[in-house]
N, C-alpha and C positions, 0 to 999 in steps of 0.2 A: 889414918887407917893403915893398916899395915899392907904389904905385898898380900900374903896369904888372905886376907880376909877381901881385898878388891879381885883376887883371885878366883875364890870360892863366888863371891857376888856375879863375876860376870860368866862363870861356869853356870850357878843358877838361870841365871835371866836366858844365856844360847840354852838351854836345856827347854826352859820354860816357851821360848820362842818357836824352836823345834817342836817342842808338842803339839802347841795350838794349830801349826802347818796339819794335824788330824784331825780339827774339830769335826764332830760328829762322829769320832771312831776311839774315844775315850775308853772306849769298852775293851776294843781290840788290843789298844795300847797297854792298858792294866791288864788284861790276861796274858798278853806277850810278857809283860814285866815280871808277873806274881807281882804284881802290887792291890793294894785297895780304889775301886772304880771311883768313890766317891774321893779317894785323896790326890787319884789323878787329876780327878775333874777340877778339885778345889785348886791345885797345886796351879792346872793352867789358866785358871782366872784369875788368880793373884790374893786367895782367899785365904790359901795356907803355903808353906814351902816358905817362907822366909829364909828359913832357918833347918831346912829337908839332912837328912843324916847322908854321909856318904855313901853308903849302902843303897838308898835312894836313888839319888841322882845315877849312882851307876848302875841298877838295875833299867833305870827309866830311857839311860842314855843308849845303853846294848838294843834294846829292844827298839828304840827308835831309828839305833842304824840299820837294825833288821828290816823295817817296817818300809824305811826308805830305801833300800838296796831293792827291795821285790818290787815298790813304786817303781823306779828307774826300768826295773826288767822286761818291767809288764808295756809301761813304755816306748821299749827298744823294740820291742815282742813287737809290738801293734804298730809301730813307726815302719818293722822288717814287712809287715802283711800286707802295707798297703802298698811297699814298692817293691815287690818280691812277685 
């Protein structure tokens, strides 16, 4: 297997791992992406996405550091209110 292809593989799989951390918010996550709800959903069960385009993975990936950045906020937010 070459560098680039074990590359693209373990880019897929942290992407695919990352997502599932939203199960039950599949929705949120494809509307954050513009992508299709059902090829998110499929993508994190291991049903499609083998083989996802770049374009993919990098919309999926943006959107996921969005998703996680306002998780952390909200977080910090509610961490500051109870000792504030």
């Amino acid at each position: 297997m070459s560098k680039v292809a074990i590359i693209r593989k373990v880019s897929i799989e942290h992407t695919r791992r990352r997502l599932r951390r939203f199960k039950g918010k599949y929705r949120t996550v494809s509307d954050a992406a513009g992508l299709g709800y059902s090829w998110v959903s499929k993508f994190a069960s291991g049903e499609r996405g083998k083989r996802p385009s770049f374009d993919f993975i990098t919309a999926l990936s943006v959107a996921l550091d969005k998703l996680e950045a306002a998780d952390a906020a909200a977080r910090i937010s509610r961490g500051a209110q109870r000792h504030g």
